[in-house]
N, C-alpha and C positions, 0 to 999 in steps of 0.2 A: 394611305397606310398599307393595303394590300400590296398596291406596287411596289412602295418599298420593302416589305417581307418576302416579296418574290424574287425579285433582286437581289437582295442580301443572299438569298440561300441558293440560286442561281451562280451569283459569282462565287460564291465557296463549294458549287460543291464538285470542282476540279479536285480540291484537296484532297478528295475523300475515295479521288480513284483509289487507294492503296495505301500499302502501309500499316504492319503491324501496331506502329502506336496509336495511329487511328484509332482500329480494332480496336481494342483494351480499353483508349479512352473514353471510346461510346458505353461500353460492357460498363466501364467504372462509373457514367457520368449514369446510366439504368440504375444503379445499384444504388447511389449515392441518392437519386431521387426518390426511390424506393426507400432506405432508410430515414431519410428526412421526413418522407409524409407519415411513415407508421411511427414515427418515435412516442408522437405525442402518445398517444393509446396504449403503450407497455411500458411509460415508467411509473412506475407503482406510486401510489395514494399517499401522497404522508398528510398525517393530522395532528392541529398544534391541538393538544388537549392536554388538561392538565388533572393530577389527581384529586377527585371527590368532587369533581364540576361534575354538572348538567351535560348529558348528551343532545344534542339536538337536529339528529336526525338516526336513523337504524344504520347500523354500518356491518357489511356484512364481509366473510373473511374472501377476500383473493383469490386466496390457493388452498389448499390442503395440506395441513402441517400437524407432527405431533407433537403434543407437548406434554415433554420427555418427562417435566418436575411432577404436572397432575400421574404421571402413570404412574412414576415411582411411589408417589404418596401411597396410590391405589394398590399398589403392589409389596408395601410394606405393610398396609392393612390387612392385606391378604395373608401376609406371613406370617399376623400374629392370630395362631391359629392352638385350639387344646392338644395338649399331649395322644397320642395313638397308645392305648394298651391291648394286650392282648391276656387270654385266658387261658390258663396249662391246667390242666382235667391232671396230668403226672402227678402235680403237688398234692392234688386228695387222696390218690390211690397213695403215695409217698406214707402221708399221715396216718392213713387207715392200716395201711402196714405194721406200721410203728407203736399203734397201739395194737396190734394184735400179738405184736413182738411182745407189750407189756404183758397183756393179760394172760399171754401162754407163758412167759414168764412166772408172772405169780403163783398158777396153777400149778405149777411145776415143783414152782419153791415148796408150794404148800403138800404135794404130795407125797416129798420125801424129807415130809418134815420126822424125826423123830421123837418128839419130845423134849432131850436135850439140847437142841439148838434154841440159842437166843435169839432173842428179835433184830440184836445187832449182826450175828450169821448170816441169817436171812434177807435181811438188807444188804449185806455183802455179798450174797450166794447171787442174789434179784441183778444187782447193779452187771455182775459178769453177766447176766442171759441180755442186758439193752444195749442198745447202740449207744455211742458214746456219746451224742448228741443227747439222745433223748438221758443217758445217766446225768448228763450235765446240768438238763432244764429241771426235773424232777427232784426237789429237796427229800430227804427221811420222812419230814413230818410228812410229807405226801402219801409217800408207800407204805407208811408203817400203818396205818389206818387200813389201807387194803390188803395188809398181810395179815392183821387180826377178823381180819371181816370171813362172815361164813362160804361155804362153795355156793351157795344159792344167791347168797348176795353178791359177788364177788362177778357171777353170770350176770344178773342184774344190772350191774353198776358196768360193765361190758357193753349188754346192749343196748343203757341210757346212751352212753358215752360214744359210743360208733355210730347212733344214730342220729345223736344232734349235730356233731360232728360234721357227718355226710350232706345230711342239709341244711345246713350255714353253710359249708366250701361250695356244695353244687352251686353257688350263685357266686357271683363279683365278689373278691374279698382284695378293696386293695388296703396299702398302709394307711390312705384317710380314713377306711372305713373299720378299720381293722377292731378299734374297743368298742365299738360300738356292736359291731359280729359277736367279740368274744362277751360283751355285757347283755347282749341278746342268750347266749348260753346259761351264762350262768340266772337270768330271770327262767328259765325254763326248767332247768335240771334243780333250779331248789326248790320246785313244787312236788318234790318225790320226797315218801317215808322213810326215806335210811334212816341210820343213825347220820346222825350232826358231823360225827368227825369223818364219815367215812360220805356223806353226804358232800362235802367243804371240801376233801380230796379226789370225788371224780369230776366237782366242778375246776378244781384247780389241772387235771389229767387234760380236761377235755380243753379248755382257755388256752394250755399252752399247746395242744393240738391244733387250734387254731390258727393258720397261718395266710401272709396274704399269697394268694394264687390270680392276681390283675396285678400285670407288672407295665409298667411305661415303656415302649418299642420303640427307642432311638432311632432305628432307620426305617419306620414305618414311618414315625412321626415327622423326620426330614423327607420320606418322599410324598407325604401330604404336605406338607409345605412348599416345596419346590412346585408341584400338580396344582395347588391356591394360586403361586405369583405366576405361573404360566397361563391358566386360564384367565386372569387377568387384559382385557383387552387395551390395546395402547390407546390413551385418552387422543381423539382427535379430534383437531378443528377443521371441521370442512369445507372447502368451496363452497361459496355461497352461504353459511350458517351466517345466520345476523348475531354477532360479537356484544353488540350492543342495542338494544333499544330506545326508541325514542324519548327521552327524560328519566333514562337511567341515570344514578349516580356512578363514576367510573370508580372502581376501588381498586384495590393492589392487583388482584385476579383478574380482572377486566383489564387492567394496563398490562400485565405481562402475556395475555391471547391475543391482545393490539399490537405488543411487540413482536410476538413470533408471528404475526399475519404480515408484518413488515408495513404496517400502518402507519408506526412510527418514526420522527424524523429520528431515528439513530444515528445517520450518516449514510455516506456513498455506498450504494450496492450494485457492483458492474454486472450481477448475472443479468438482469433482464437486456442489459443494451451488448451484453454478448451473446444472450439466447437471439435476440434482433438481427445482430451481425449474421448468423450461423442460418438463420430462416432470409435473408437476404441474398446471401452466397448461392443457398441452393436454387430458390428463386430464377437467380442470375444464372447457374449452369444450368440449368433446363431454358433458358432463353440462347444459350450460346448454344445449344442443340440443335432448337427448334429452329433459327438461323439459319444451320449449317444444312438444312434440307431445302432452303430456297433454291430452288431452279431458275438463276433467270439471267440468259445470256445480252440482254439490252441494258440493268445497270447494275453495277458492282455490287458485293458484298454488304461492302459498307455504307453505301447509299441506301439499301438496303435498311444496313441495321439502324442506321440513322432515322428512316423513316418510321422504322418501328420504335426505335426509344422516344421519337416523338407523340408517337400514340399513345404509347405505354403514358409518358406524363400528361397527356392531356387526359387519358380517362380514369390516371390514379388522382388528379386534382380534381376529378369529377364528381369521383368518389368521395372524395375527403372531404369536399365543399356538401355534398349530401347527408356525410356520417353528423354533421355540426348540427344538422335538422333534429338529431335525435336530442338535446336538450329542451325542444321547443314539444312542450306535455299538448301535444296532440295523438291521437289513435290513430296508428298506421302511418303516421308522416315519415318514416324514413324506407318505404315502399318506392316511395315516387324517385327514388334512384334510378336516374337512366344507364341501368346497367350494360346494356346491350352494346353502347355507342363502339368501345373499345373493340369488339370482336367484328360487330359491323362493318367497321373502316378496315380492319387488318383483312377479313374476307374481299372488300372490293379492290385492295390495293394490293393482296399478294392472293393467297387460295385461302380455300377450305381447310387444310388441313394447319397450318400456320393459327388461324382462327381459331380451331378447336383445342388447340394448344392453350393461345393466349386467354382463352375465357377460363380454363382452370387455372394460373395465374391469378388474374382479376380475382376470381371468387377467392383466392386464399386473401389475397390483398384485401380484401372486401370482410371478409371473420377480424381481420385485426380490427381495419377502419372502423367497424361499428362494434362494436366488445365494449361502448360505455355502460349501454344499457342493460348488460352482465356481468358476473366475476371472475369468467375466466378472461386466459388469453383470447381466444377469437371467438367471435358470434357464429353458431354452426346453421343457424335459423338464414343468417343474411347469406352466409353461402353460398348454402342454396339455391335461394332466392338469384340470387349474381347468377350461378352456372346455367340454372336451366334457363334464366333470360338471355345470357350470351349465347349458349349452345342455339336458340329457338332463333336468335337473330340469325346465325350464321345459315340456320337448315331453310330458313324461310326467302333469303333474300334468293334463292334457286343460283343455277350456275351458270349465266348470261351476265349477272353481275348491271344490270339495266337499273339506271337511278328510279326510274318509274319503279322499281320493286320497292325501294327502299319504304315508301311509304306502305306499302300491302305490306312487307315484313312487318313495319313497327305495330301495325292494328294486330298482327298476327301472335305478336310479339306480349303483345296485351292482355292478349288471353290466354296466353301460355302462365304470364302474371297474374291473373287471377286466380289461375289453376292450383300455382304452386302457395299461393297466401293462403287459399280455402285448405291446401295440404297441412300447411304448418299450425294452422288456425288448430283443424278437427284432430293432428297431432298431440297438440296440447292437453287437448280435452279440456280447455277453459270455458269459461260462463261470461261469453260473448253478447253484449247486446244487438239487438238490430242495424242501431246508427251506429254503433261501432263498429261492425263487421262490414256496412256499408262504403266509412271511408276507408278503410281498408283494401279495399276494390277499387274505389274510386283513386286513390293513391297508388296504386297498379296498374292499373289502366292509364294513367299518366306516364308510369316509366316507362312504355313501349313507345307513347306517342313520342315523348322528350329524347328518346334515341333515335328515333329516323330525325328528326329534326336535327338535332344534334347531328348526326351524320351525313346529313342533307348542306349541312353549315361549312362543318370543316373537312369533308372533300376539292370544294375548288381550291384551299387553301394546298394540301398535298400534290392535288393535280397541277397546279399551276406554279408551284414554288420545283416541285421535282419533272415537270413535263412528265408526268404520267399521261398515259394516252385512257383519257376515259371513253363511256361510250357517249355521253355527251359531246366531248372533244371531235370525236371520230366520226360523230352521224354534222358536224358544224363544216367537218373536211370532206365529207362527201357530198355537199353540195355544190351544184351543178354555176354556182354563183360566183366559186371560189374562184379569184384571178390565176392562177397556174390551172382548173380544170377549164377553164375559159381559154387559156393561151390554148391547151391540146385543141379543146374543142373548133377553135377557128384557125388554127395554122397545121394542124394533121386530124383533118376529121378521121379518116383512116385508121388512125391510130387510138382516137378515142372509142370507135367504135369498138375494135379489137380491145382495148383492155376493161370496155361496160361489158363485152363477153366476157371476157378472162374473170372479171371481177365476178360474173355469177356462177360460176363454175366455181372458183376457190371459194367462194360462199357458203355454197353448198357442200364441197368434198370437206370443210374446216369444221362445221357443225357438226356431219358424219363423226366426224374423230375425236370432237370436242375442244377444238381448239379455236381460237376465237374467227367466226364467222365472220365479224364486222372486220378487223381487224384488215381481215385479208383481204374483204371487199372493199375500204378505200387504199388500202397497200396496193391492189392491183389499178383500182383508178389513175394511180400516180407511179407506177411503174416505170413507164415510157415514157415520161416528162423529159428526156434527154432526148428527144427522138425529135423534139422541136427546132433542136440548133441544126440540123440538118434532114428536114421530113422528106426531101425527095430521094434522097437513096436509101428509105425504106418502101418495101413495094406495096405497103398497103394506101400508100399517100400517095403513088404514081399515076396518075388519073390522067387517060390520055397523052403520055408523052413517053420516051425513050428510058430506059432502064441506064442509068449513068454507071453506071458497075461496070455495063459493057466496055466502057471508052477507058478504064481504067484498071492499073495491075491488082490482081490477087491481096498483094499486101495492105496497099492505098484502102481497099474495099475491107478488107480488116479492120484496117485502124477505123474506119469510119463506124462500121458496126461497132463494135467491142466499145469503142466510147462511150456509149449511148449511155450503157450502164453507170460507169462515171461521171459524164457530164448531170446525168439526173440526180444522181445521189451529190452531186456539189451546189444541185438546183435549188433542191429541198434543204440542203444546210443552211442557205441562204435566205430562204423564206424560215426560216426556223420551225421546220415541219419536224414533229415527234422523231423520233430517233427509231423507233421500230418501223415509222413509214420509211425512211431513208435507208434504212435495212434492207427492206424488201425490195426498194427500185434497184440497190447497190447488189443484192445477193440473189436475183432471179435468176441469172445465168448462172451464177457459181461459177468453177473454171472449167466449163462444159466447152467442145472443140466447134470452132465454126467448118463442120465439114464443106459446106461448098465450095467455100472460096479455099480453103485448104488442098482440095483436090484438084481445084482449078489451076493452085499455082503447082501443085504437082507437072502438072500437063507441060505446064513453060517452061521446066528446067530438066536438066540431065541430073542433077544433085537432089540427093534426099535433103526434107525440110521437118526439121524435127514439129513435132505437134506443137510444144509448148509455145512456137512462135502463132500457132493461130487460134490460143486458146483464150478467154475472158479471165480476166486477173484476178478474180473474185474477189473479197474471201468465197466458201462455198455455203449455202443457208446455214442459217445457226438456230433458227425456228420452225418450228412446224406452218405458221403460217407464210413465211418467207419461200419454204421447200413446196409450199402445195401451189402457191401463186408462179413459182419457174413450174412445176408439171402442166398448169392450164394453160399459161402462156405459150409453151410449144405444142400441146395440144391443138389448141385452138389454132394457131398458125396453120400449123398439119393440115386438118380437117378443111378449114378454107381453102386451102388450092386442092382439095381432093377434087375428081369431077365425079358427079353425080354419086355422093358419099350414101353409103347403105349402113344399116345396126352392124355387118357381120365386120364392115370395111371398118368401121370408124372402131369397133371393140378391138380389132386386131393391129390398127392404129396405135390404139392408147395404151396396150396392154405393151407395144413396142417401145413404145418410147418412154413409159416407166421403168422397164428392165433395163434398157442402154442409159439410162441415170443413175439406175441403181450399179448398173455393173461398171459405168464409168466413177462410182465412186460420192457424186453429187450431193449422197445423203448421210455420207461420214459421219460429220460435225452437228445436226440436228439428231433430234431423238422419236424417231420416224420407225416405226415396228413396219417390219413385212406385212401386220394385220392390219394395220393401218392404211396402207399402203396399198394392201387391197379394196380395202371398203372406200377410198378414195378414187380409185381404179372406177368401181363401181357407180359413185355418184356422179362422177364427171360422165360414164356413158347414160344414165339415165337423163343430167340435163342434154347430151349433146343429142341424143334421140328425139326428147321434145322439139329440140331446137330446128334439127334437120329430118323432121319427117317425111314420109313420104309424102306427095300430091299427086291429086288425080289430072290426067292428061285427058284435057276435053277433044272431044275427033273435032276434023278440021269444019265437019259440017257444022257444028256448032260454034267454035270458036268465027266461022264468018256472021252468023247470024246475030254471033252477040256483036261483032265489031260495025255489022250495016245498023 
């Protein structure tokens, strides 16, 4: 079955060199996977209940919603609120006035009385000195009693009168209280010796003195009202409040908090599967992002993104198949999520930074997937959980990318997962047992294992379905067993040696710089695999015999170098060797000038010979390990026919012939810094120092003694 899934995805994946609809169709067929696994978990609860049954289990609300009917109820209650009055102090002084108007009236009348005038006068003379009010309220029989009364009594019946008066108004007099004020008067003022009639008219002076001063304040009373229904809070149903309890009867109130939590089968409601769509999309443009920063000149784009939307689905069905745990009433069983898997594989199969991408991703994916065992949209607890165990896989697995890590990451990975359960655990601040917080751990400690494993599993599947060059793959191709390193090694030992040098040099300078070390050391084992179709017109294979270059023109000695390069690179197609190795055999040279023979045929002709005719047809490196394995390979050439190479020779050596690469151009199309370039500079002369160091020259006196 492996072989044919490697097959299958081998022959298709020519298709995938190119083409916008490709693009889009991977983007859509992510998106489309991504909506399919979250749907289950954001379409809202509905429950067949009916009214005045039995609840039979707590059901708690969703979301958060008002409900608009309870506020208004509450805020009609609020509105029926008592009247606002207010107290006018004017209206007493008003009345005390009024009666001082009387009695200086009377006083008056009575002073200029002369005898002659009748009591009907008098009452006439009285009515002109009052206010027209007070003439109206006052009958005869009222006044006539206090125009016959004495000046002593008349002062008397004054000061009864303004002083009950005063305090009854000093207090609330409204119209409900109002006979009740003026029957309080008159209980007080007819405990005085007047006479009766004159007695009976300051009680009746003083009663309609009496008036209300607490009046009702319309717009007091509206802005106490409006001040009620606004402090009035809107009745809400919150997230998570339980709606219902267990063997509740549901009643009308209970059904319609059920209906605005959207509990109820009412019918179709698109928002949650277009709030879905809308966190999908964005999902998806943050992956067409993270994409577009893949660097990687050996496979396209879209091989690329292909490889990653297969990831993406194999660790959102990882996930999914994990989140179903959480129905199964165990403590801590949805821990054991092998969170890591999906960042693990994207780190060994693209970078670090792609990786740290895709694990926020997952963890969002990861809040939806488990949100059963809450009521919101996503679980912020598992998140979590997901990010720091993706992020831990990716820091852990180091940056050799060596399957031997995979498993030190996942133990590593493990305890990063305990770390963060103990965090969410003492977050809570719950009442944790022992065997409970135990398998809580112990379920943590499993998702680190079940992600190297997991990742252990379905790498050959990637490596082998997309010829990824692992480092498995690559330490399988540097053995010394392999039939093409076996042709070099028995038909141009010369040559094998030269590129087990070359190979430890670009080893070396590749690590320096951080670019893949192994890579270039069997890239450089297999360089020269072209050098077999014709090993004696290379002069590291000439052993004892004639330099055949001599017997032949400039051009001929051209063509026969410069093939070498293509001949190899057609070698390795044929053996079906990685595409990065057949890289480096095809791009060592780049279109660098074979000055030798170019000069040479100079000498034969009266005619200029343009370069191009004697340069290597390249392309020119497209890798930094391609570009460092052409530096040691002319390196290394160099240094061998040097005679008797020293540290100052051989640094002024390498220093040269990195500049005439750089300056002819070599390093264009790769992404080779000056800085780089120096600290490559550098490690090549410290291996080549090891290599060629000095020896001590024994005198001849000794060297016979050792040879008798």
């Amino acid at each position: 079955m492996f072989t044919r899934i490697k097959s299958f995805i081998q022959h298709n994946l020519r298709h995938l060199e190119g083409g916008q609809i490709t693009k889009w169709s991977l983007y859509a067929v992510a998106a489309i996977v991504m909506y399919v696994t979250m749907l289950s978990n954001v379409i809202p609860e509905s429950l067949n209940i009916s009214l005045y049954s039995r609840a039979n289990h707590d059901i708690a609300s969703p979301i958060t919603i008002e409900n608009r009917k309870a506020t208004e109820e509450a805020r009609s209650k609020a509105a029926q609120i008592e009247g606002k009055y207010v107290y006018r102090d004017e209206v007493l002084q008003g009345q005390v006035d009024n009666l001082n108007d009387l009695f200086s009236g009377i006083e008056k009348v009575k002073m200029t009385e002369e005898g002659d005038k009748t009591v009907t006068e008098q009452l006439t003379e009285l009515r002109t000195l009052l206010s027209s009010s007070m003439a109206e309220d006052i009958s005869n029989d009222t006044l006539k009693p206090l125009l016959e009364a004495e000046r002593t009594q008349i002062s008397l019946i004054k000061e009864l009168t303004l002083s009950e008066v005063m305090e009854v108004m000093t207090d609330k007099v409204s119209i409900d209280n109002l006979e009740q004020a003026q029957s309080d008067v008159e209980t007080s003022l007819s405990l005085t010796s007047l006479p009766k009639n004159q007695k009976q008219a300051m009680i009746t002076v003083a009663q309609q003195a009496i008036v209300p001063n607490y009046f009702l304040d319309p717009e007091l009373t509206e802005q106490s009202r409006q001040e009620a229904i606004e402090s009035v809070q809107p009745v809400m149903i919150r997230e998570g409040q339980i709606i219902v309890q267990e063997g509740m009867i549901i009643n009308r109130e209970v059904m319609d908090n059920l209906r605005l939590a959207g509990l109820l089968d009412d019918g179709f409601d698109p928002i949650p599967y277009i709030g879905l769509a809308l966190l999908v999309l964005l999902l998806t443009g943050y992956l067409y992002y993270f994409v577009q920063d893949i660097e990687d000149r050996v496979r396209t784009k879209n091989t690329n993104l292909l490889i990653i939307v297969l990831v993406f689905f194999s660790t959102l069905l990882v996930l999914k198949l994990s989140s179903l745990l959480g129905t199964v009433e165990f403590p801590g069983i949805t821990y054991i999520v092998p969170a890591a898997v999906g960042s693990m594989l994207i780190k060994m199969l693209f970078n670090e930074q792609i990786a740290i991408a895709s694990s926020l991703l997952f963890a969002v994916c990861a809040g939806v997937f488990f949100n059963g065992e809450i009521t919101g949209p996503m679980n912020a607890s598992l998140s979590f959980y997901v990010l720091m165990s993706s992020l831990s896989g990716v820091f852990f697995l180091g940056r050799r990318n060596l399957r031997s890590n995979i498993l030190k990451a996942g133990l590593l990975v493990s305890l990063i997962n305990i770390l963060s359960v103990a965090i969410l655990l003492m977050l809570k601040n719950g009442q944790y047992g022992g065997v409970e917080i135990g398998y809580h751990m112990i379920f943590a400690f499993l998702s680190g294992f079940l992600s190297s494993v997991l990742t252990l599993g379905l790498m050959p599947f990637f490596e082998a379905g997309f010829r990824i060059v692992s480092t498995t793959r690559l330490i399988e191709l540097s053995s010394p067993n392999h039939p093409l390193l076996r042709k070099i090694l028995v038909e141009t030992p010369g040559t094998y040696h030269h590129s087990v040098m070359v190979a430890n040099l670009s080893e070396a300078a590749c690590e320096a710089i951080g670019a893949n070390g192994l890579l270039a050391r069997v890239g450089a084992y297999y360089h020269d695999i072209g050098k077999t179709k014709r090993p004696h017109f290379f002069i590291e294979n000439q052993m004892n015999m004639e330099n055949p270059h001599d017997k032949i023109a400039p051009q001929l000695s051209k063509t026969i170098i410069i093939s070498h390069a293509t001949d190899g690179a057609d070698m390795l197609r044929k053996h079906r060797l990685p595409k990065e190795i057949v890289d480096i055999a095809e791009q060592h040279h780049g279109t660098s000038l074979l000055k030798y023979f170019y000069y040479k045929a100079l000498e034969h002709t009266d005619h200029g010979i343009p370069e191009s005719d004697f340069r290597y047809p390249g392309p020119k490196a497209q890798t930094k390990e391609a570009a460092v394995v052409g530096i040691a390979d002319c390196i290394e050439a160099a240094v061998r026919s040097m005679p008797k190479p020293s540290p100052d020779k051989i640094e002024t050596l390498v220093k040269k012939i990195i500049t005439e690469r750089l300056e002819d151009g070599q390093f264009d199309e790769c992404d080779l810094s000056l800085r780089e370039l120096d600290i490559v500079a550098k490690t090549i002369l410290e291996t080549l120092n090891g290599i060629f160091h000095s020896r001590i020259e024994y005198p001849t006196e000794i060297k016979k003694k050792v040879t008798s």
